[in-house]
N, C-alpha and C positions, 0 to 999 in steps of 0.2 A: 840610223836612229834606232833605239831599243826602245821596246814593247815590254811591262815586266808584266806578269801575271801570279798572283799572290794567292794564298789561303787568307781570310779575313776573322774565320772562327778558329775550332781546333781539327782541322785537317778532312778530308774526304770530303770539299766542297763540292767537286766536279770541275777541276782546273784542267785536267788532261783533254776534257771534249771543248772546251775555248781552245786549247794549245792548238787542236786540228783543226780547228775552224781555222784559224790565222795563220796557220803554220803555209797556206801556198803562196800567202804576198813576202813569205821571211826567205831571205838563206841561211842565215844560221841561229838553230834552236838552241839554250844551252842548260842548265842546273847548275848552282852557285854552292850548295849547303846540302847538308843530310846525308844519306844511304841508301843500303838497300833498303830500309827500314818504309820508305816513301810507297806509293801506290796509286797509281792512277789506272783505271779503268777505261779504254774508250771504244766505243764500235764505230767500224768503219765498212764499208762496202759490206755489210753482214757480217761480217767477223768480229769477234772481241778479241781486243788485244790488251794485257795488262804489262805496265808497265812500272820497274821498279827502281832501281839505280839509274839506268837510260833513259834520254830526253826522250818522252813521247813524240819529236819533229820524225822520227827515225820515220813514222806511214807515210811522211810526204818525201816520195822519188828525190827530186829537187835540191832537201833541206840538207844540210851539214848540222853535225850535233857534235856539241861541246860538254863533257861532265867538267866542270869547273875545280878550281885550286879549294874552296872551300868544303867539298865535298870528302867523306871517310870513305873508300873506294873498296870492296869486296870483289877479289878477281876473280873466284870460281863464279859468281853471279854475274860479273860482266861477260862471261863467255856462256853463262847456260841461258843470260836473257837472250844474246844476240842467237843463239841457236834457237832458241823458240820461236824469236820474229821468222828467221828464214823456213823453219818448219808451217806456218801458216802464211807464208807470200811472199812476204816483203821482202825485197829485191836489193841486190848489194851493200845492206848495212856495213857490212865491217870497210868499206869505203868510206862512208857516213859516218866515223863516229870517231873522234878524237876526245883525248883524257888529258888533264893538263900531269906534268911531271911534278908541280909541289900537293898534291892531292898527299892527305894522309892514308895510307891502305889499314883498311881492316883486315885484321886476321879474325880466324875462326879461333883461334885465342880469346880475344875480345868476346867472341861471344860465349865462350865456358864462362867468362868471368862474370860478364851481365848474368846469368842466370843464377850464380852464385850471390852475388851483391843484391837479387831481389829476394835470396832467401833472406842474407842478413835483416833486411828490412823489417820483414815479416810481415806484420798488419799494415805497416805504413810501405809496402814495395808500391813501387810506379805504374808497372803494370804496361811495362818495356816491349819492344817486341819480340825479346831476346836475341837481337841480331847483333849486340855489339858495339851502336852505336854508341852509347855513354862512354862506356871503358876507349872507343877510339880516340874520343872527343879531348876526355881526360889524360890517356897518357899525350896526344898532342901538346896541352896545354903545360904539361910535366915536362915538355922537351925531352921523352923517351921513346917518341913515336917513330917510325919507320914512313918516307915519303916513297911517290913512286922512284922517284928516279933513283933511290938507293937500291931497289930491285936490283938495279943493274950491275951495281958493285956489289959481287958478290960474298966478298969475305966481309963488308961494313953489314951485309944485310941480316947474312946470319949471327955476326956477334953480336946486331943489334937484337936481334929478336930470342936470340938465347937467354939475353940479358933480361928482358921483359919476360922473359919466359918463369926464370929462374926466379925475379922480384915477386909475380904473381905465387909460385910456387912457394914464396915464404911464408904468405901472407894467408894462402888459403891451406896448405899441407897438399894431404891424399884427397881431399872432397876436388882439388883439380883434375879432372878427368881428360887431360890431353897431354900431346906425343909432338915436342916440337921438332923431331928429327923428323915425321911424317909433313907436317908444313912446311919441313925447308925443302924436304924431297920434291914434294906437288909445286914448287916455286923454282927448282929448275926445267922445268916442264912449260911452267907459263910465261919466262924469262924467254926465251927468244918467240914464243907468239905476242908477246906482250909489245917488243919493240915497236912496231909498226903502228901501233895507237896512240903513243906519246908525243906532246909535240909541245913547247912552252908556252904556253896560254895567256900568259900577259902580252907577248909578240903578236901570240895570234888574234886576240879583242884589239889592240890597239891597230894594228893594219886594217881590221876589219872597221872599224870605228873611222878610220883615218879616208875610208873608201868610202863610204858612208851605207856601209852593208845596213837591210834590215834585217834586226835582232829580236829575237824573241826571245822571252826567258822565263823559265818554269820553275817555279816556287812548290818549294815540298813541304811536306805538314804544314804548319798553319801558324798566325800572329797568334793565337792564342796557348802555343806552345813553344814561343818561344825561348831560349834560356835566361835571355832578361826583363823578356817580356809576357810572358805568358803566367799561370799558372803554380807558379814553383813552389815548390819542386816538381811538381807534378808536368813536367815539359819535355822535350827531348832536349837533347844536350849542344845544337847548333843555334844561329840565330837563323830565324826563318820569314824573319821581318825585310823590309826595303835594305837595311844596315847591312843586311849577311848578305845582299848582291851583288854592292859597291867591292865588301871586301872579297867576297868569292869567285869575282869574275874580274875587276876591275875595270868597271864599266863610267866610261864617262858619264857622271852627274850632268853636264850640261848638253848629253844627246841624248836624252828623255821622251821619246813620243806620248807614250803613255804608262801609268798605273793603276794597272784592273785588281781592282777586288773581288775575288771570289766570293759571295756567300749564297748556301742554302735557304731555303725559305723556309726551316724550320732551324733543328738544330742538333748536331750529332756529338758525339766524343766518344772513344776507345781509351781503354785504358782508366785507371784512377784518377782521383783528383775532384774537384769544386766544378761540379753544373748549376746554375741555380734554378735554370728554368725546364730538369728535366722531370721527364713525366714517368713513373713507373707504373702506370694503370691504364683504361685504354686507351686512351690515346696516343701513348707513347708506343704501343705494341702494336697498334696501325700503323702508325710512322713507320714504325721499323717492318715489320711484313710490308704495306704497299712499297716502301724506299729499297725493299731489299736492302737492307742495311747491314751489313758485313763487311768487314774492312778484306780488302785486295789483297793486303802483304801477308795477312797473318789468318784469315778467316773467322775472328771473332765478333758475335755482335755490338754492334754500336749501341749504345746507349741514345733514346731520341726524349727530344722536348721542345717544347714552342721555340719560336727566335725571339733570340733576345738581344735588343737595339742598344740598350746599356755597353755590350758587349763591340758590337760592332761599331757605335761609336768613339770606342778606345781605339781598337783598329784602326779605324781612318785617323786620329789622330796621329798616328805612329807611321801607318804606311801612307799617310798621304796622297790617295785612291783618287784619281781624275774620273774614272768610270767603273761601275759596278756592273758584274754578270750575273744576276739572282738564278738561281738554279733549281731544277725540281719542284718548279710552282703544282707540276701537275698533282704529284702527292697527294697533294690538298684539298683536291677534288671534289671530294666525296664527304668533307668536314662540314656539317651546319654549321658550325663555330669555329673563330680560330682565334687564338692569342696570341699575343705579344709582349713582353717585357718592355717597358718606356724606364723605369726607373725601378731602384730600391728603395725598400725604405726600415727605418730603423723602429723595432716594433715598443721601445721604453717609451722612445721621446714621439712617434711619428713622425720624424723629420723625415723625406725623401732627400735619396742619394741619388745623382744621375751621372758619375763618376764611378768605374771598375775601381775600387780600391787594392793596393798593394798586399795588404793582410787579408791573409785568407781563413785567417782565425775574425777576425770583422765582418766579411764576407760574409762565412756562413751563420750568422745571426743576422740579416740583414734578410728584410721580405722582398719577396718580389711584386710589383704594381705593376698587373698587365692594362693592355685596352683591348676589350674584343673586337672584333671584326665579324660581320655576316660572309658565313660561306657562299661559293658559286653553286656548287654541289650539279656541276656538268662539265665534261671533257674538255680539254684547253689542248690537250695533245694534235689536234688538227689547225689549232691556228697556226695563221702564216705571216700576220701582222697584229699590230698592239691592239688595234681597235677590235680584230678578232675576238682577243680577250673579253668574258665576261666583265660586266660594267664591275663588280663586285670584287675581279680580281682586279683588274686597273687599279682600285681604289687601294687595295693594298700595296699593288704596287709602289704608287704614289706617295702613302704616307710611309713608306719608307726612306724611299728617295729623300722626302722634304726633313726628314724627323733627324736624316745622318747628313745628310746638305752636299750628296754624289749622286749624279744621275746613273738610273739603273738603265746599262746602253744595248744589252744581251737578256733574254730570260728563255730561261730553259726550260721545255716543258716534254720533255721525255727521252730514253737513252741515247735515241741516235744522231749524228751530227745534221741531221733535218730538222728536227726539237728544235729548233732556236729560231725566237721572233725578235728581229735588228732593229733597233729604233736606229736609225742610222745617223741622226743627226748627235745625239748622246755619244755612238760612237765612233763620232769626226768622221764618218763617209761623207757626210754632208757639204762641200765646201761653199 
C-alpha cells in the first residue's frame, strides 16, 4: 500500500521531515516529478541533511529509494548528492537508490537555456531556479529529449544532444555560453558508473505493489505550482499534484493508504508570480527571520504572508488530502494576532469569492477577507500531545481542519523530527 505525501501550497511546506518520520514503517521511498530544482531540508540525529533530486527515504538504513519515470534527472547532482549524504554518515546509499530508465536527463544545456529564456522574459521572467528544469520538461514534450536509457547507446546519445545542442544554438546565437563536446566528454565518465542505478521502474512498482510492499512517496514543489494547476505561468514545468504520481511512478490507484497534505501554518512562495495574502511589512519579515525562510536549492528568501484557506481549499479539491500535517505552528508563537484568508472578495460589487479562480488577471483585483485569530504568544515547541497545545492554538487548529473538511493528523512545531504532536487517531494509528 502507498503513502503519498504532497505539497498543498507553493512548495517548502516541510514534507522531507513527515518523509522521516514515516520513512521506518516504509521499504521503498520514491519521487514521481520535478528535479534537482526540489528541496527538502530535514534534521536527524543532529545533522541536517538537504535534499534535492534524492528521495529524502535515503536517512532510513532499511528504505530503498526510487527517482521515478516522471522525474528530469541531472547526473552530476545525482552523484555530488549521494556524495554528500556519505560525507555526513549515511551508510550505503548507492545500494539504496534506483532511477527508473524512461526518466528524461537534464543537461547542463537546459540550464544555459533556462537562464537565457528568463532574460527573454524580462519583467515578466518566472523567477526559475535556473536549473533547467522548464527547458527539460519542454524539449520532453517536443520529443527531442534524451531519456536515461539512451545514455547507454552511445552514438543515439550524442546525436541526440548535438542536435539539441545545435537547435538551441539557432535560436539563441553567441549569448549560448556552452561546449557540447565538454558534456558528451563528462557522460563517458558517468556512462559506465551510471549502469548500476538503472533498473525499469514500471517492473519494479508493480512487483513491489503486487507484494504488497509499503510505499511512500515524496512530492516536490507544491499544488500550487503546478503546470496545470498552479499559478501559471508562474509554476514549474511538471505536474506536482496527486495526477504527476499516477503518471510518474505508476502507481496503483486502488492501493492508496493515504494522501497527506502538507501545509504551513502561514504561507511562503519563491520566485514570481500572484500571493494574495502576502505581507511585506512586519509581519511578513517575522515570519521570515523566526521561519528562517530561505529556500534549500537556491538560497533565496521566501516571500511570507498569512494562510490562506481559499488556497488550500483548491488543493484539497485536486489532491484529495485524507489527512493533513500543519507544519511550523511554532513560528506563530509570539504573534498577538493572527490571520487568515476564508475568502476573496470583489471590491466593485462586494461579492465574496471562495473559489481560486483560473485568471490571474481576476485574481489580483480581487480582496482578501481575513478572520483573526487571538494568538498563544507561549512556546508550543515542548509539547508532546494536542492537549499540550495552548487552548488558542488548538482553536486554530480546528478551524482549519473544519473550514477545509481534512483532519489535521501531524503538527509540527519545530525542526527536528521530535517537533511533531500525532493525533493518532487522524492519522489511522488508531484502529
Amino acid at each position: 500500500m502507498a503513502t503519498i505525501i504532497l505539497g498543498s501550497q507553493w512548495g517548502d511546506e516541510g514534507k522531507g521531515k513527515l518523509t522521516d518520520i514515516l520513512c521506518p514503517q516504509t521499504q521503498i521511498c520514491a519521487r514521481a516529478a520535478g528535479g534537482h530544482n526540489a528541496g527538502h531540508s530535514i534534521v536527524a540525529n543532529g545533522v541536517s541533511y538537504s535534499f534535492h533530486l534524492l528521495p529524502s527515504g535515503l536517512i532510513n538504513p532499511n528504505c530503498m529509494n526510487l527517482i521515478g519515470s516522471g522525474v528530469v534527472f541531472h547526473v552530476p547532482s545525482f552523484f555530488k548528492e549521494l556524495a554528500e549524504l556519505e560525507a555526513k554518515g549515511l551508510t550505503d546509499v548507492h545500494n539504496r537508490i534506483l532511477v527508473s530508465d524512461r526518466c528524461q536527463v537534464n543537461f547542463d544545456l537546459h540550464a544555459a537555456v533556462d537562464g537565457l529564456e528568463e532574460v527573454e522574459l524580462g519583467s515578466r521572467k518566472i523567477g526559475t531556479t535556473g536549473r533547467g528544469i522548464g527547458p527539460s520538461y519542454s524539449t520532453k514534450a517536443a520529443r527531442s529529449g534524451v531519456r536515461v536509457h539512451e545514455i547507454f547507446d552511445e552514438e543515439v546519445f550524442e546525436r541526440k544532444l548535438r542536435q539539441l545542442a545545435s537547435g538551441y544554438k539557432k535560436r539563441f546565437g553567441d549569448l549560448l555560453k556552452y561546449d557540447v563536446e565538454e558534456e558528451i566528454a563528462r557522460f563517458k565518465e558517468y556512462r559506465p558508473k551510471l549502469a548500476a542505478y538503472c533498473t525499469d521502474a514500471v517492473q519494479y512498482m508493480k512487483q513491489a505493489q503486487d507484494r504488497n510492499y509499503k510505499i511512500l512517496i515524496e512530492g516536490a514543489n507544491a499544488l500550487m505550482l503546478d503546470i496545470d494547476y498552479g499559478t501559471y505561468p508562474y509554476v514549474t514545468s511538471s505536474n506536482t499534484g496527486l495526477g504527476g504520481i499516477f503518471t510518474g511512478l505508476a502507481i496503483n490507484p486502488r492501493k492508496l493508504e493515504q494522501v497527506i497534505g502538507v501545509v504551513k501554518a502561514y504561507t511562503t512562495r519563491v520566485g514570481e508570480g500572484i500571493f494574495k495574502t502576502e505581507d511585506t511589512e512586519e509581519a511578513g519579515t517575522k515570519l521570515q527571520e523566526i521561519g528562517r525562510e530561505w529556500g534549500v536549492s537556491t538560497g533565496r528568501k521566501r516571500r511570507c504572508g498569512w494562510l490562506d484557506l481559499v488556497v488550500l481549499k483548491y488543493s484539497t479539491a485536486i489532491n484529495h488530502y485524507t489527512a493533513l500535517n500543519l507544519t511550523k505552528l511554532d513560528v506563530l508563537d509570539t504573534f498577538p494576532t493572527l490571520k487568515v484568508a476564508v475568502a476573496y472578495k470583489d471590491p466593485a460589487t462586494g461579492e465574496e469569492v471562495e473559489y481560486f479562480p483560473a485568471d490571474v488577471g481576476q485574481l489580483e483585483k480581487l480582496e482578501v477577507v481575513y478572520k483573526e485569530f487571538e494568538g498563544w504568544q507561549k512556546p508550543t515547541t515542548a509539547a508532546k500531545s494536542y492537549y499540550d497545545l495552548p487552548k488558542q492554538a488548538r482553536a486554530y487548529v480546528e478551524f482549519i481542519e473544519t473550514f477545509v473538511g481534512v483532519p489535521i493528523a501531524w503538527i509540527g512545531t519545530g525542526p527536528s523530527r521530535e517537533d511533531m504532536v500525532v493525533r493518532t487517531k487522524a492519522a489511522g494509528l488508531e484502529k
